[in-house]
Structures are given as C-alpha cells and as structure tokens.
DRENDO-1510 file (C-alpha; in Angstrom, 1 decimal, always signed):
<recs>
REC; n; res; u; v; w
REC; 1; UNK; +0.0; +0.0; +0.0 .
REC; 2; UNK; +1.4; +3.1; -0.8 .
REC; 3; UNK; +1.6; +6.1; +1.9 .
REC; 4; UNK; +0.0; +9.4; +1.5 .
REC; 5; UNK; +3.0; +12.3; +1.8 .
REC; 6; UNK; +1.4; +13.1; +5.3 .
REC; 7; UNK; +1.8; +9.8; +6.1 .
REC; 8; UNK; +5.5; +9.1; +4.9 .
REC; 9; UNK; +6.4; +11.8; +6.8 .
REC; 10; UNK; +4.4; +10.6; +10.1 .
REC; 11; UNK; +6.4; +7.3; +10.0 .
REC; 12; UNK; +9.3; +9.4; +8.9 .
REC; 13; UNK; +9.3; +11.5; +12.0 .
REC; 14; UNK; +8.5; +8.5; +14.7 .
REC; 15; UNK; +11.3; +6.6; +13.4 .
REC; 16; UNK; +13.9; +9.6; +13.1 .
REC; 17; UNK; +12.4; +10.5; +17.0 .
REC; 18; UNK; +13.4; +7.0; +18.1 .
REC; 19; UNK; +16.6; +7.1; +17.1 .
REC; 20; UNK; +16.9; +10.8; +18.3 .
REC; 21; UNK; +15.7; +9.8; +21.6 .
REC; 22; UNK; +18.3; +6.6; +22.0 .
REC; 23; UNK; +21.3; +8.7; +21.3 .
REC; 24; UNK; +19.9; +10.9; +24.0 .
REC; 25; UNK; +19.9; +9.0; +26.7 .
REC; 26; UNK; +23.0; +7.9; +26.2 .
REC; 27; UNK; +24.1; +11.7; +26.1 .
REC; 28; UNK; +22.1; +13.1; +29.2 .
REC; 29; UNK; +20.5; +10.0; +31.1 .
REC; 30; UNK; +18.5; +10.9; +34.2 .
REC; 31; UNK; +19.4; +7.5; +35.8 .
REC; 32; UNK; +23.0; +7.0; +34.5 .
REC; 33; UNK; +24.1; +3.4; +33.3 .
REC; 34; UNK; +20.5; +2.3; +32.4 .
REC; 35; UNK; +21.3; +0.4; +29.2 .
REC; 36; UNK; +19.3; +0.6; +26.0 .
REC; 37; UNK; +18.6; -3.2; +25.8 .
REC; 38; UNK; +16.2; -3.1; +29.3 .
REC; 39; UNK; +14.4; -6.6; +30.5 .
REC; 40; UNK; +11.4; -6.5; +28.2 .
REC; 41; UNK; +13.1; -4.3; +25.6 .
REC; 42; UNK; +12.4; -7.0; +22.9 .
REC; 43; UNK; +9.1; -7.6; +23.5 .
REC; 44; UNK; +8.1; -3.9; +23.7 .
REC; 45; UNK; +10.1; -2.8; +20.4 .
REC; 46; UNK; +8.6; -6.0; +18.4 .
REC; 47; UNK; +5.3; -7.4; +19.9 .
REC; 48; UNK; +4.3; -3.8; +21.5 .
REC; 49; UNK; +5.6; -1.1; +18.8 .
REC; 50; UNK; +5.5; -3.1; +15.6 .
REC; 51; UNK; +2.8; -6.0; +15.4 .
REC; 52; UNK; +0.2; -4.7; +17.8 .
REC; 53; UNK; +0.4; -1.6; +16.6 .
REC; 54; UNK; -0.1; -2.7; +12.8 .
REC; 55; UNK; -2.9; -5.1; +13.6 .
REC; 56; UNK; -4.6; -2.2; +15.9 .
REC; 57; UNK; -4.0; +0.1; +13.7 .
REC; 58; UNK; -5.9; -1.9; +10.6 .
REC; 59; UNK; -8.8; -3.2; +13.3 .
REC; 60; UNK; -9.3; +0.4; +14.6 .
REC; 61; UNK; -9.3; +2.4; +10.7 .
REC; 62; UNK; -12.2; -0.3; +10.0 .
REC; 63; UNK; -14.0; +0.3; +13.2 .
REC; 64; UNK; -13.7; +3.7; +12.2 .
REC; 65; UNK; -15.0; +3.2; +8.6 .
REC; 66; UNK; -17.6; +1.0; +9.5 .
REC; 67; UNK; -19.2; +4.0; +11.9 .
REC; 68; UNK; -18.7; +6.6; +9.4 .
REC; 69; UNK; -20.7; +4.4; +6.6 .
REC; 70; UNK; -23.5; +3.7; +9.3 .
REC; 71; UNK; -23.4; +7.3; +10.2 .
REC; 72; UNK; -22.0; +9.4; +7.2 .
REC; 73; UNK; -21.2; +12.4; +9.5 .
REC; 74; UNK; -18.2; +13.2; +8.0 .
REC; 75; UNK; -20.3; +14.1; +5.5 .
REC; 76; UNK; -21.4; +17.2; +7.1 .
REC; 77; UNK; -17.7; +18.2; +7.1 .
REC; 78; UNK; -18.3; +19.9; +10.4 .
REC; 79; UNK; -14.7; +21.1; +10.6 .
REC; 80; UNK; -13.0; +20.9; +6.8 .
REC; 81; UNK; -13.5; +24.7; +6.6 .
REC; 82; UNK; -10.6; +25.2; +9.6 .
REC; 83; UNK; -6.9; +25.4; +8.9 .
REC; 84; UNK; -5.2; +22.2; +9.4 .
REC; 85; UNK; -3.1; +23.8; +12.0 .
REC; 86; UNK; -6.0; +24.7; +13.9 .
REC; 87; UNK; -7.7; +21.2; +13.3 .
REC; 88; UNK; -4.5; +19.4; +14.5 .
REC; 89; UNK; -4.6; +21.5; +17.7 .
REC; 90; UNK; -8.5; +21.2; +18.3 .
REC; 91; UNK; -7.8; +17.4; +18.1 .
REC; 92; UNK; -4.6; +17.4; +20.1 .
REC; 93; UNK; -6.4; +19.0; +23.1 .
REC; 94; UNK; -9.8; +17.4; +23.3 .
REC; 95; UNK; -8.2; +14.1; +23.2 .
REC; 96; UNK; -5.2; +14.7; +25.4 .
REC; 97; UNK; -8.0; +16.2; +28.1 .
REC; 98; UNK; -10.5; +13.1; +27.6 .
REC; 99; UNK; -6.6; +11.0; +28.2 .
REC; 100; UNK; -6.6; +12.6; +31.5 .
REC; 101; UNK; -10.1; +11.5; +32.7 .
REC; 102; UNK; -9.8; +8.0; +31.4 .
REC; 103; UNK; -6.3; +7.8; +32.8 .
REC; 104; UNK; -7.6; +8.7; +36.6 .
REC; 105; UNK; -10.1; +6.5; +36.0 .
REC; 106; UNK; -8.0; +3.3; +35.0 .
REC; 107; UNK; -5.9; +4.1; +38.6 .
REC; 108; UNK; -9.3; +4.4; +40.3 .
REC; 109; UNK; -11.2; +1.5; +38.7 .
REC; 110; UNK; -10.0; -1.9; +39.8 .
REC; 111; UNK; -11.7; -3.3; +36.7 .
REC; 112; UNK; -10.0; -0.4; +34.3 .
REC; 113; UNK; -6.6; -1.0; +36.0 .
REC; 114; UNK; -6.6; -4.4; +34.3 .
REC; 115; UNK; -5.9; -3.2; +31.5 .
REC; 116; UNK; -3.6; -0.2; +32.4 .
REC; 117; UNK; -1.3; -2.5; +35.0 .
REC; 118; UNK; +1.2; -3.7; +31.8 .
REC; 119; UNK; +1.8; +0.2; +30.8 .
REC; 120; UNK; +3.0; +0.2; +34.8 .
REC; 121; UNK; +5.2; -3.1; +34.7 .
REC; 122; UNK; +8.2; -1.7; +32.8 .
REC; 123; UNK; +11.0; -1.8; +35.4 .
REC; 124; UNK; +12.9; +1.0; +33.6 .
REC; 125; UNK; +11.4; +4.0; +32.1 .
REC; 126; UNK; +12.6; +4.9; +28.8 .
REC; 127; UNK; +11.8; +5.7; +25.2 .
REC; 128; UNK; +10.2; +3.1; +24.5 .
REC; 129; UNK; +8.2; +2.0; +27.7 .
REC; 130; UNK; +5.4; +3.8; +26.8 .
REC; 131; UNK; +4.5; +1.7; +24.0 .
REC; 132; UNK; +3.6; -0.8; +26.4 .
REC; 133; UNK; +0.0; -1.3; +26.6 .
REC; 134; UNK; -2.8; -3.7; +26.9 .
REC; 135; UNK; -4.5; -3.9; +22.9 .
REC; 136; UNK; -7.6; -3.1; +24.7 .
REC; 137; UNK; -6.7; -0.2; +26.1 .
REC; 138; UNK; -5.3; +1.2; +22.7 .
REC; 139; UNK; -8.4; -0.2; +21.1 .
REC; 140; UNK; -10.7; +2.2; +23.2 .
REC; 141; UNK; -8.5; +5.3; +23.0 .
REC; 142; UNK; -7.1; +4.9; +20.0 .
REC; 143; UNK; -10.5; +4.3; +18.5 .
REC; 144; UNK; -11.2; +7.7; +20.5 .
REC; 145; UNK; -8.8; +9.5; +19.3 .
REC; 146; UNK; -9.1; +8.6; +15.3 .
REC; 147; UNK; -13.0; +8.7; +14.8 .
REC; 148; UNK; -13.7; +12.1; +15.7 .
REC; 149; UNK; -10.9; +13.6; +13.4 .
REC; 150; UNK; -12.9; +11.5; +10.5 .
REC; 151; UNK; -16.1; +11.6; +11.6 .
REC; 152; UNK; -15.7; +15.8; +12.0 .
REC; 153; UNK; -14.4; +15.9; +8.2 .
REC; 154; UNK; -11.1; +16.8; +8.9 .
REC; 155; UNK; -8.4; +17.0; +6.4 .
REC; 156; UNK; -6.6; +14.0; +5.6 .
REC; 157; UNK; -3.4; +15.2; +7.0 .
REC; 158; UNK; -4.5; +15.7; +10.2 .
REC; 159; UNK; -4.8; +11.9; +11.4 .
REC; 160; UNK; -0.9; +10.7; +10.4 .
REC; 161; UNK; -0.3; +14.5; +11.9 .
REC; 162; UNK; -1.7; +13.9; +15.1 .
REC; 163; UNK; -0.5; +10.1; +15.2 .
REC; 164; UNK; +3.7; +11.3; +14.7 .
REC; 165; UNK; +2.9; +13.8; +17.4 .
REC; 166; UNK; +1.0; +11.5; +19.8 .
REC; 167; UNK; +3.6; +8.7; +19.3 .
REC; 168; UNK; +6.9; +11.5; +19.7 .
REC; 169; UNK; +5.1; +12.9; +22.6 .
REC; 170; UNK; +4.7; +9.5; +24.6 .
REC; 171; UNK; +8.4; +8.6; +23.9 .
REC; 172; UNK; +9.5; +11.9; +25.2 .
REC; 173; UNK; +8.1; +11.8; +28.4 .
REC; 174; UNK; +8.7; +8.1; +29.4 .
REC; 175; UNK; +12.6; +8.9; +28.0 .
REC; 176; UNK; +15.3; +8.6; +30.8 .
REC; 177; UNK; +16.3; +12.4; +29.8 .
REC; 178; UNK; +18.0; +14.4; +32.3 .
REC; 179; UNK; +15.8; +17.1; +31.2 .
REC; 180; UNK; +14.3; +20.4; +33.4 .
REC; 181; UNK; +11.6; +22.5; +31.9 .
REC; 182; UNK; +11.2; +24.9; +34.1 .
REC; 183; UNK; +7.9; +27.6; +34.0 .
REC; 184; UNK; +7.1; +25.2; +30.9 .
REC; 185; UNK; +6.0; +22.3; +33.1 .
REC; 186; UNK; +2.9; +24.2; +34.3 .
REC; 187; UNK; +1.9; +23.6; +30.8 .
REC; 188; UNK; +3.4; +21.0; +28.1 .
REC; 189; UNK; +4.0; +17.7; +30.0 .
REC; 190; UNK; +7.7; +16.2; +29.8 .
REC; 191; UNK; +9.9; +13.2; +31.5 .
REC; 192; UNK; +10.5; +15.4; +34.5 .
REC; 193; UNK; +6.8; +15.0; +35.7 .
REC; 194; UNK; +5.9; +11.7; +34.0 .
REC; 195; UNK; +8.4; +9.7; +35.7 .
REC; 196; UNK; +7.3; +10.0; +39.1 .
REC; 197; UNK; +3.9; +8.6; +37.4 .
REC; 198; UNK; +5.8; +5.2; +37.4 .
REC; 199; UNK; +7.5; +5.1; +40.3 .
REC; 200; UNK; +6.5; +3.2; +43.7 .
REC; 201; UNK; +7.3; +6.5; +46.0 .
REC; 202; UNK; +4.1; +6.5; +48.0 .
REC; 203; UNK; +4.0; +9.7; +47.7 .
REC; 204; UNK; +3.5; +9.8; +43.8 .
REC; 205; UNK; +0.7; +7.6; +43.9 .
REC; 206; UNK; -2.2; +9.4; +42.4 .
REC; 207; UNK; +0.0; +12.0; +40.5 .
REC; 208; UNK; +0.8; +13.2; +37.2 .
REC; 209; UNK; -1.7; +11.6; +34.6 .
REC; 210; UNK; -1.3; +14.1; +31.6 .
REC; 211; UNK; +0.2; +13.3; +29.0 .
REC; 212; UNK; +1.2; +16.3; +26.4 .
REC; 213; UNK; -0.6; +18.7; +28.3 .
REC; 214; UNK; +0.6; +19.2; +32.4 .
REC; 215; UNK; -1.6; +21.8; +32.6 .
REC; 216; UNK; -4.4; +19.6; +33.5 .
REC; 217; UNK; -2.5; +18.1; +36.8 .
REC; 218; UNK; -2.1; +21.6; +38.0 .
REC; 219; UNK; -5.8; +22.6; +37.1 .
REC; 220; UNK; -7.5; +19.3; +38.6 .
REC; 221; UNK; -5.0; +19.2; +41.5 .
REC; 222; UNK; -2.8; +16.0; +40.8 .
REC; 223; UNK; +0.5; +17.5; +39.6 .
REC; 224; UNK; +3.7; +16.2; +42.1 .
REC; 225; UNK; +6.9; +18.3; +41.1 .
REC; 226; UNK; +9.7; +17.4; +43.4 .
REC; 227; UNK; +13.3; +18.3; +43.5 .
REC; 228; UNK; +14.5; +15.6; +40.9 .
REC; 229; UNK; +18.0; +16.6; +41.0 .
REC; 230; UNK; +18.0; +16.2; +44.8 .
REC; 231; UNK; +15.5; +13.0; +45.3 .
REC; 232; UNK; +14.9; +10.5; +42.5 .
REC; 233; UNK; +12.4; +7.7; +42.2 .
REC; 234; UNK; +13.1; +4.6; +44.5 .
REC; 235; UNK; +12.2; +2.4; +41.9 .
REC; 236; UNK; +10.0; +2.2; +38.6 .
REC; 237; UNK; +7.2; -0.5; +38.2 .
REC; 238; UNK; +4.3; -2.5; +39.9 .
REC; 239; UNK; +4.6; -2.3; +43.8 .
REC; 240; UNK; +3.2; -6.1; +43.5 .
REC; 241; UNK; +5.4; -9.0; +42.2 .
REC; 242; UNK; +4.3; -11.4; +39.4 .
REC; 243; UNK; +3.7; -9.7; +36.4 .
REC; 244; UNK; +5.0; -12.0; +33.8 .
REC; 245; UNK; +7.4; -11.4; +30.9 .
REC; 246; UNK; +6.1; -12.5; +27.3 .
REC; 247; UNK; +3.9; -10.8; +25.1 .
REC; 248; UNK; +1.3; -13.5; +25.3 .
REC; 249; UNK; +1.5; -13.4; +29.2 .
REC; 250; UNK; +1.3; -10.2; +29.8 .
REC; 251; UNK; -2.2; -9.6; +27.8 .
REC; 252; UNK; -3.8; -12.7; +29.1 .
REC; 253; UNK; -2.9; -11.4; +32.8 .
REC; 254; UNK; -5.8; -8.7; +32.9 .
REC; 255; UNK; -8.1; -11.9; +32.9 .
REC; 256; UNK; -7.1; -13.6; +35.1 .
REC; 257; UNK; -9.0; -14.9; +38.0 .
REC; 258; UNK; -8.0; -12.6; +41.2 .
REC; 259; UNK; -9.7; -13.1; +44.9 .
</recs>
C-alpha cells in the first residue's frame, strides 16, 4: 500500500524521533548506566511497537470506517472549513484532556486498571516503555482518538499528523532524559513530571496523569513536582510482584482470575 505524503512523513518523523531519543539518553540519562537493551526491551520494540500496533492500527481504521458508513457524518464536514493547524490542535487538546479522565479512571477502577497495570510493569522508564499497553486499552483510546478527526471531516493530513505527534510525545516523556523545563511544566508535559507517574514512591501515587498537556494536573490538582535533581524515584514499576514477561502473558494477565 502506498503512503500518502502526510503519512510518509508521520512514520518518517517517529522513526527519526526513536533514534533521536536513544542517542539521548546515552548523552544526558536521568538515571545513568541504564542500558538501552532493558528486560522487556524485545518484547516492547517488536510485539508492543511493531505488530500490535499494525494489527490495531488496521482493526481500529475499519471500526472507524464502518461507523462513518452507518453514520455518514463526515459528511457534514463539520470542521473541513478550519486550517489544518487549527484542526491538529483542536484534536490534540480534546483528546489529550479526555486521556486525563480516562487515565484517573484506570488508577481508580480496579476493573480499568486491568488493563492499564502492563503500561506500569516496565522496570525501567525509557523511550520506549510507553509503547507498552494492553490492545484493549489502545483499542478504546485509540479508537477515541481517530474517529472524531474522520467523523468531523477533517483534512486528511491531520490523522498521520496527530499520530507522529501522539507517538513523539509518549516517547519523550517516558525517555530517561536528564531534562528540566522549568515555567514550561505548568503547561506542556515532559519526563520530569511523568516519571514519578511510574514510580513506587508512596508519595507519587495518584500523580501526574497528563500526557502532552501538564496543565491539567495543575488545574484538577494531581500535579507532584519534586526536586528531581535532589531526590529521584526509589524504583519504577508494579509495587506487586508477578507480572509475567512474554507478550502472550502479559495480555492474558488482565483476565485472570483474582480473589
């Protein structure tokens, strides 16, 4: 199948991000002598980033499809008559705030944090951590974040757009990058913050679920900013042993029988 230009350059810019992001860490590493080849690093990069990804990515376009030829609201072309930049960032914030809610709600929800625990079972944060997560979680946001941009009528540029930027964005804050925003934090959501998100601290339980945007921890009143130069994270991970290794393992694990 041959890629659209928006969509060449969507891949282009994920893969050239990777790469960016591995030399990195090897330049400024938050936690130094964490090696790029991580327990799990296998089964993240090639069951996680590449195959579930594909498949979701084909199951979740003809969800899409399927709902836009029951519904035919893109017809109605609701937002066509914007400027892509402006339809990129309409999309970018609606979803990233509907992220937030569902994200408090899969640490509040025993049933929901099923299928958020394997995001949380990566023992070290980095680059490409994030990618782990359960297919049914990534089915319902995914499918949450696509359908509106084609059932609104947006321009065809702005779903590889907003894909390159969700998929930079998620490998830049789980990235082990000795990196300080400053005032920006208040706003744009980076490592510094997300970190503590995966760590067992007790104190940074409950904390930091935004993703690009921090400026909805500090709004809603779950931001945790601590002197990370001073005190780092004890650990990274499930506070609970057992989580299993295997791609296989670790999606059947949500189902299993629990007392």
């Amino acid at each position: 199948m041959q890629l659209t230009p928006a969509e060449a350059w969507s891949f282009g810019a994920i893969a050239a991000s990777a790469i960016a992001f591995v030399l990195l860490e090897r330049r400024l590493p938050y936690r130094p002598g964490q090696g790029v080849f991580r327990p799990g690093f296998v089964t993240d990069l090639v069951w996680y980033a590449a195959i579930q990804s594909w498949a979701l990515g084909v199951l979740i376009g003809r969800l899409i499809a399927a709902l836009d030829g029951a519904t035919e609201l893109s017809r109605l072309a609701l937002v066509s008559g914007w400027p892509v930049g402006v339809q990129v960032l309409f999309f970018v914030v609606t979803h990233d705030l509907y992220i937030y809610g569902m994200h408090r709600l899969q640490h509040a929800v025993p049933f929901l944090w099923r299928f958020h625990e394997a995001h949380h079972s990566v023992p070290e944060v980095d680059w490409l951590s994030g990618v782990r997560s359960h297919p049914l979680e990534i089915l319902v946001n995914q499918t949450v974040e696509f359908a509106p941009i084609v059932l609104l009528g947006a321009a065809p540029a702005v779903a590889p757009v907003k894909a390159a930027i969700s998929a930079i964005w998620g490998m830049y804050i789980h990235a082990n990058l000795d990196v300080r925003m400053g005032a920006l934090q208040r706003v744009l959501n980076g490592p510094e913050m997300h970190r503590w998100h995966h760590a067992t601290d007790a104190e940074s339980q409950g904390k930091n679920f935004a993703t690009k945007l921090a400026v909805w921890d500090w709004l809603f009143g779950t931001a945790w900013l601590p002197d990370t130069q001073r005190r780092k994270p004890m650990r990274y991970g499930l506070s609970e042993p057992g989580f299993p290794d295997g791609y296989v393992a670790q999606v059947a694990w949500a189902f299993r029988n629990r007392p």
